[in-house]
C-alpha positions as CSV (number, residue, x, y, z in Angstrom):
1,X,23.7,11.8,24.0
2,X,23.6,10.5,20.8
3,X,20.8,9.2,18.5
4,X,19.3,6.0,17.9
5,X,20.1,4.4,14.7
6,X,18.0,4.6,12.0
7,X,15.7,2.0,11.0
8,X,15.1,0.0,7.8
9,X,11.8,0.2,7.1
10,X,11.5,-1.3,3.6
11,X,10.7,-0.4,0.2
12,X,8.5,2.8,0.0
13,X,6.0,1.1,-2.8
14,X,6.3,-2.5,-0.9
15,X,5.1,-0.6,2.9
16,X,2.3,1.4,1.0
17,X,0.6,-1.7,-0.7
18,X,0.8,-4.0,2.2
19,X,-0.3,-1.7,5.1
20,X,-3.1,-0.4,2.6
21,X,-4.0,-4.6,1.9
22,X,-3.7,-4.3,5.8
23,X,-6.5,-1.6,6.3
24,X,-8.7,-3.2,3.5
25,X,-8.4,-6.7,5.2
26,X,-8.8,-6.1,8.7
27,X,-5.3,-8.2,9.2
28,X,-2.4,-7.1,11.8
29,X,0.8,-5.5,9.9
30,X,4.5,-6.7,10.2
31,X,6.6,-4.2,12.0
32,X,9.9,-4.8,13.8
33,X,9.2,-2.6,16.7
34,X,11.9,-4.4,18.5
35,X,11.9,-3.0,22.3
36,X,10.0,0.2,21.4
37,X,6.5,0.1,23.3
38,X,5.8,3.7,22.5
39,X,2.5,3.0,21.5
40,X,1.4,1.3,24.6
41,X,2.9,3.5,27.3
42,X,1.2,7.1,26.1
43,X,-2.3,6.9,27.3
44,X,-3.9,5.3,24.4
45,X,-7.4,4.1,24.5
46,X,-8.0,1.1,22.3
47,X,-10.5,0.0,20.8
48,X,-11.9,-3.6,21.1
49,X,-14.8,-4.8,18.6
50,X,-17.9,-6.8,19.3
51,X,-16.6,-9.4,16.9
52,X,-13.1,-10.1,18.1
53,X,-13.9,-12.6,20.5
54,X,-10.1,-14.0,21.5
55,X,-9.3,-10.2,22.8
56,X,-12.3,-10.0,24.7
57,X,-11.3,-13.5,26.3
58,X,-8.3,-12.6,27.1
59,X,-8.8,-9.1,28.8
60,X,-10.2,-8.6,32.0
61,X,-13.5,-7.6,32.3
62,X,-13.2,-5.2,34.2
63,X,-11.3,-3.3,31.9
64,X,-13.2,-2.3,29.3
65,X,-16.4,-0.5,29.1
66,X,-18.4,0.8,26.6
67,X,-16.9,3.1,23.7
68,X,-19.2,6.0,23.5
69,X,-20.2,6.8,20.0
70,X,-19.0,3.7,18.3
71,X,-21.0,0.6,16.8
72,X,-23.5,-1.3,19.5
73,X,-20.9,-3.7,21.8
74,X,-17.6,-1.8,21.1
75,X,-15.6,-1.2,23.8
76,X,-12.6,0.5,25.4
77,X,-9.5,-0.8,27.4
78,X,-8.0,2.3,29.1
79,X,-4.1,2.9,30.3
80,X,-2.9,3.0,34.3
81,X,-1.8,6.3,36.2
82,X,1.5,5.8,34.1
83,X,-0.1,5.7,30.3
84,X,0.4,2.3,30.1
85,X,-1.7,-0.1,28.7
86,X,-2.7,-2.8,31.9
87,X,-1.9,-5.5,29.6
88,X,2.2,-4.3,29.4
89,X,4.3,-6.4,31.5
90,X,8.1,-5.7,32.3
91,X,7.9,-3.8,28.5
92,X,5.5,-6.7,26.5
93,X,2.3,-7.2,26.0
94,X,1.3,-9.8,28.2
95,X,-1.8,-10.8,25.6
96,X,-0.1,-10.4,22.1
97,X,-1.3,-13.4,20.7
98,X,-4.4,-12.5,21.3
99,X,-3.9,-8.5,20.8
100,X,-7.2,-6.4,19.9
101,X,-7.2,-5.5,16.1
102,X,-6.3,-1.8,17.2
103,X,-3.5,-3.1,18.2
104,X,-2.8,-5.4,15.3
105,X,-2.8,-2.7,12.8
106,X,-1.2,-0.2,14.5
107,X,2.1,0.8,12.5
108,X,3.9,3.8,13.5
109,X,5.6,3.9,9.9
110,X,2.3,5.8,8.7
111,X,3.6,9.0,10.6
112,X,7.1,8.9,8.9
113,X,4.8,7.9,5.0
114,X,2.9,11.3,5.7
115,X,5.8,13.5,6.8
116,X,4.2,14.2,10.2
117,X,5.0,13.6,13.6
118,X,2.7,12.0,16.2
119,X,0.8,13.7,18.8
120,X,2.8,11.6,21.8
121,X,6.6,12.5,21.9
122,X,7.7,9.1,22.1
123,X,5.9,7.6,19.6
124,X,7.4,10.8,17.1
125,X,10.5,9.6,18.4
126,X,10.5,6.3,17.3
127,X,8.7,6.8,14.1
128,X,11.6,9.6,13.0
129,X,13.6,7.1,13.0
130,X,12.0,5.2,9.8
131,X,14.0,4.8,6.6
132,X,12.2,3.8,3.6
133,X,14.4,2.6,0.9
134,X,13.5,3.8,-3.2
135,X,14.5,0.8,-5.3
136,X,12.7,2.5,-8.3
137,X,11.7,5.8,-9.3
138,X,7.8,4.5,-8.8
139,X,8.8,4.5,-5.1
140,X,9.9,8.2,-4.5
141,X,6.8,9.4,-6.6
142,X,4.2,7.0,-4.2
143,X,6.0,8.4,-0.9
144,X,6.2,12.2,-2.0
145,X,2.3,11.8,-3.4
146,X,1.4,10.7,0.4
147,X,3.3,13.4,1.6
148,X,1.5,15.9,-0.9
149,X,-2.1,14.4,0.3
150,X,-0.7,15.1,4.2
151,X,-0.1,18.4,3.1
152,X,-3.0,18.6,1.6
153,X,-5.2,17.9,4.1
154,X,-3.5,20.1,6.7
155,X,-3.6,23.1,4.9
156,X,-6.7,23.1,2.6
157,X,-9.0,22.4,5.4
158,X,-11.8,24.8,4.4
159,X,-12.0,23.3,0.9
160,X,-13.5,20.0,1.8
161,X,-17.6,20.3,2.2
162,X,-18.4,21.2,5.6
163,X,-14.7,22.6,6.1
164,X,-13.8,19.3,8.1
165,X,-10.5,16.8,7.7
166,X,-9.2,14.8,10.5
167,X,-8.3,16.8,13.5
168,X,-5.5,14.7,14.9
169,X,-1.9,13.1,13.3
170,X,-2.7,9.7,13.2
171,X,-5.9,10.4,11.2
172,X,-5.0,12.9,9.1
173,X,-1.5,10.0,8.1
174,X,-3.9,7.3,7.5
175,X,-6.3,9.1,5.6
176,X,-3.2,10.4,3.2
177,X,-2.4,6.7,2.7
178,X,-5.2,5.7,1.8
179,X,-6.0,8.2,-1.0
180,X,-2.6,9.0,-1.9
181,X,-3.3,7.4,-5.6
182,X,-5.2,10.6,-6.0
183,X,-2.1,12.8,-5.7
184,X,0.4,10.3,-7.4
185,X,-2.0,11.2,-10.5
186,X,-1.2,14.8,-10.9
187,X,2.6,14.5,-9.6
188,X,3.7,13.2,-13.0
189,X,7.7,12.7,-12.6
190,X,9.6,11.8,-9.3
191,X,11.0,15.4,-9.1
192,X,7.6,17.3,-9.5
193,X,5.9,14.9,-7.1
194,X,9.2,16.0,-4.9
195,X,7.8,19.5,-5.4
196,X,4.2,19.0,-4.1
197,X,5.7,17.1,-0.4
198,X,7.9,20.1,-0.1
199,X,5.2,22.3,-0.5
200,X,3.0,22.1,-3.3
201,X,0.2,23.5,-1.5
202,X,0.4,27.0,-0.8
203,X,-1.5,29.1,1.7
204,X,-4.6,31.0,0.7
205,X,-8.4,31.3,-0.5
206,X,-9.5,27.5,-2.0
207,X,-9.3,27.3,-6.0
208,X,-12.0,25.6,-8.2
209,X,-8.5,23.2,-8.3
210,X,-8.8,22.9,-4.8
211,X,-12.2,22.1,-4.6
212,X,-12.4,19.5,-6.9
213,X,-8.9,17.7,-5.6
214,X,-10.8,17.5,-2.2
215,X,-13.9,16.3,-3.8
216,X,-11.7,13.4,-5.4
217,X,-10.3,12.8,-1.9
218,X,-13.2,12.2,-0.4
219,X,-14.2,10.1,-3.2
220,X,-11.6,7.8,-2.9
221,X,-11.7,7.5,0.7
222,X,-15.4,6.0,0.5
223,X,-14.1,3.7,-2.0
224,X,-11.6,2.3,0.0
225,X,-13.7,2.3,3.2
226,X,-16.8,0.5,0.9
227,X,-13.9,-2.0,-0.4
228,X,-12.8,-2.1,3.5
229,X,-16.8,-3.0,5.1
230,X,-17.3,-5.8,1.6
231,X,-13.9,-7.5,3.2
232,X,-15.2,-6.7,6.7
233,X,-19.3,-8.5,5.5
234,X,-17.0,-11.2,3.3
């Protein structure tokens, strides 16, 4: 059986600032899924807001129920006996106009930006099959510094306080996006940052460089999640 054909999915520098504006915004992301439903046919909860009143209208009641250890009024629309989400019909959403915010912002690129796969087989898949394109050398140096901050974050657990990073894929990808600029600033040229995805971080006891490269990361991950609530308050 042979593969699927690969998918254009645009300029590295292009993806990073727009799904990033995406995050910081609150606003859904452009992605030609095509037929690929992936994401709602692998028992996904989503998330619905108390603030996202056209979603709420348009799903059943019944549906949801509360999100346990989320914000007051957040709630949760579960998936059928088959993983699917009750809102797919014949392959589409049957509410995508009026989609939750979860669902808006979803964009399996992130997985294929951060070098890892999913933790649903079909979702890994489909996001394998993402090509970024490098019109400059700017965008080989932004996609290996996302890489290096995936890395990162998988293998230098223990040097963040507390020990703690995300403990699943999608996290883990999001979180290398959105502090990537961290990395890009110590991979100087396109072929050392090419270094550092590869495997810049090797195994071992934390160094005071360690340390303090996971103290910038969590730095500039409150920064963009402060920048993220102002937009959210705005």
């Amino acid at each position: 059986m042979s593969e699927l054909p690969a998918l254009p999915a645009g300029a590295f520098s292009d993806w990073l600032r727009l799904t990033r504006a995406s995050w910081l915004e609150q606003t859904h992301a452009e992605v030609a899924c095509g037929d690929c439903c992936a994401c709602c046919s692998t028992s996904h909860f989503v998330h619905v807001g108390p603030e996202e009143g056209g979603a709420r209208a348009a799903l059943p009641s019944e549906l949801l129920f509360p999100a346990p250890g989320q914000p007051e009024g957040t709630a949760l629309l579960g998936y059928d006996e088959h993983g699917c989400c009750p809102m797919l019909t014949e392959g589409r959403c049957s509410v995508y106009e009026h989609r939750p915010l979860t669902c808006r912002i979803y964009d399996c690129r992130v997985f294929a930006a951060a070098g890892l796969d999913a933790d649903r087989g079909a979702i890994t898949a489909q996001a394998r099959r993402w090509e970024f394109s490098y019109p400059a050398a700017e965008d080989r140096a932004a996609h290996a510094a996302v890489r290096a901050a995936a890395r990162f974050l998988c293998e230098r657990a223990a040097c963040f306080p507390g020990g703690e990073v995300p403990d699943d894929p999608a996290r883990v990808a999001v979180l290398a996006v959105k502090v990537s600029d961290v990395f890009l600033e110590r991979v100087g040229s396109p072929a050392e940052a090419a270094g550092w995805a590869a495997g810049g971080q090797a195994s071992g006891a934390c160094s005071d460089a360690d340390r303090d490269l996971a103290r910038a990361v969590v730095e500039a991950n409150e920064r963009f999640e402060a920048a993220r609530r102002a937009n959210t308050r705005s």
